[in-house]
Structure formats: C-alpha cells, structure tokens
Legacy VTK file of the C-alpha trace (Angstrom):
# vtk DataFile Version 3.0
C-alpha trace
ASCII
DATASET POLYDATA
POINTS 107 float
85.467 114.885 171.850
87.298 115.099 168.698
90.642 115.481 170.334
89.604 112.175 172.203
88.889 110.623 168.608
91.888 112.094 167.205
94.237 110.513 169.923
92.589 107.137 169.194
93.205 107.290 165.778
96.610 108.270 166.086
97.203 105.584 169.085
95.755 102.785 166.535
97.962 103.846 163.467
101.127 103.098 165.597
99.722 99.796 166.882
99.016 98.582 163.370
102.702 98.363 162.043
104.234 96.127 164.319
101.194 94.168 164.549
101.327 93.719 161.202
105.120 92.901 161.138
104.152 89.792 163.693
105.132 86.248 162.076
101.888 85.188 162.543
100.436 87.936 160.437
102.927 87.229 157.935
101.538 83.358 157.493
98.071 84.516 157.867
98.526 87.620 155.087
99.876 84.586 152.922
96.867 82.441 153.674
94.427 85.251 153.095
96.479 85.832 149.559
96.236 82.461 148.583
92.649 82.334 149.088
92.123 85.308 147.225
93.560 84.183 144.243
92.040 80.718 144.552
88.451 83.132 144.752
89.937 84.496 141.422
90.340 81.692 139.283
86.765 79.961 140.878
85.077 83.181 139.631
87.355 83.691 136.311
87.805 87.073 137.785
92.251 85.809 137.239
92.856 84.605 133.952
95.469 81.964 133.685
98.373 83.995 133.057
97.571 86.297 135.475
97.367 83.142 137.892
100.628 81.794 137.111
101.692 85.683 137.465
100.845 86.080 141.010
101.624 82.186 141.813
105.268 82.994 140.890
105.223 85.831 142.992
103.703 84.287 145.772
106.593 81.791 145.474
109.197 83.970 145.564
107.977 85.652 148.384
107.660 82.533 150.163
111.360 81.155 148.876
112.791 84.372 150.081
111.194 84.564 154.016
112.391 80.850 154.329
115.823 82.249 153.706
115.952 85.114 155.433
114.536 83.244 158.182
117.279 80.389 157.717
119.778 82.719 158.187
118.748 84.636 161.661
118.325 81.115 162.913
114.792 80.771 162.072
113.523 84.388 162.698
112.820 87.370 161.233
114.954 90.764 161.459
112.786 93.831 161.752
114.298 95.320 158.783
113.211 92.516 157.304
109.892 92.259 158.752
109.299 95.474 157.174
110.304 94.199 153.584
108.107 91.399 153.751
105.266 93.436 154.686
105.704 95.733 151.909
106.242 93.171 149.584
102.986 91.410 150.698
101.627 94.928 150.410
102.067 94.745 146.673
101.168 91.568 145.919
98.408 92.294 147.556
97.830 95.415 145.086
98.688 92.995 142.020
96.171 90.693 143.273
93.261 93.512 143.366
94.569 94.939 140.151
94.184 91.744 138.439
91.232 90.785 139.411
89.370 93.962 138.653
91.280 94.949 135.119
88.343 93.610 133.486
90.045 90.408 131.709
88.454 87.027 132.189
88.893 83.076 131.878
86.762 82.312 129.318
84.532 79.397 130.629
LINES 1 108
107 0 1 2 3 4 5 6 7 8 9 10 11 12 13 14 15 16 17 18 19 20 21 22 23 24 25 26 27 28 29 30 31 32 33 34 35 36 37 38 39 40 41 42 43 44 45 46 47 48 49 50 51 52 53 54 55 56 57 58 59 60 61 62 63 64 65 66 67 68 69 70 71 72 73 74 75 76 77 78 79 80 81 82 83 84 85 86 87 88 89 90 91 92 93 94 95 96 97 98 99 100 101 102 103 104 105 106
C-alpha cells in the first residue's frame, strides 16, 4: 500500500514540471498573478508601492517572454520555459510576501 502511494507520488512530481512549463500555464500563472494582486489592492492587503513593485515586475516578465518568444519564431525554448517558470515562481513568492508583511493602504 504505501509503496503503491509512494509510486504515485513520485509519478505526479515528474508530471508537474512540464505541465507547468506548458504555454498555456504560463498565460494562465500570469492571469492568476494579476488577479492576486488586483485581490491585494481591493483588500489594502498591497500598499501602493508595493503595487507598482510587483506591476513592474509583472511587466518585465511579460516584456521579456514576448521576446524570447519573438525570437524562436513565436515559441518558447525549454530552457527557457524553465526560466519563466522560475521567475513566475518568485513573483509569485513576492506577491505572498507582500501581501502578508503586515503593511497596509490606509483607507
């Protein structure tokens, strides 16, 4: 039983990275991102500088996938996959960080 549990686990954890490396993951991560910063600044949880923080992050991030992608003829390498994926990792991180760090938008 627990090898059986132990297989499934292991058989998941190499699924997830190149599912998460999919284009469509990539847009959707960026949606998801957005919206969590958008929840942010509705609940004053992101105060403004921490918004324009993120925002220019966000952007570069953005700026930088275009490129890449402009350059492979409108895909993504894997090596490159991977870098966006980490780097959406850490935004991701900043995002949390910021919004739990205890700093508000005053109202």
């Amino acid at each position: 039983m627990k090898t059986a549990f132990f297989s499934a686990v292991i058989a998941a954890a190499l699924l997830v990275p190149s599912y998460a490396q999919d284009p469509g993951r990539i847009q959707a991560r960026k949606e998801n991102q957005q919206d969590r910063i958008a929840q942010g600044v509705g609940s004053g949880q992101l105060t403004s500088g921490e918004t324009a923080n993120l925002e220019r992050k966000e952007t570069n991030l953005n700026r930088e996938i275009r490129s890449d992608r402009k350059a492979n003829g409108g895909t993504l390498t894997g090596q490159e996959k991977r870098q966006v994926n980490r780097q959406q990792n850490r935004l991701s991180r900043n995002i949390y960080r910021d919004k739990h760090n205890g700093r508000t938008q005053p109202k």
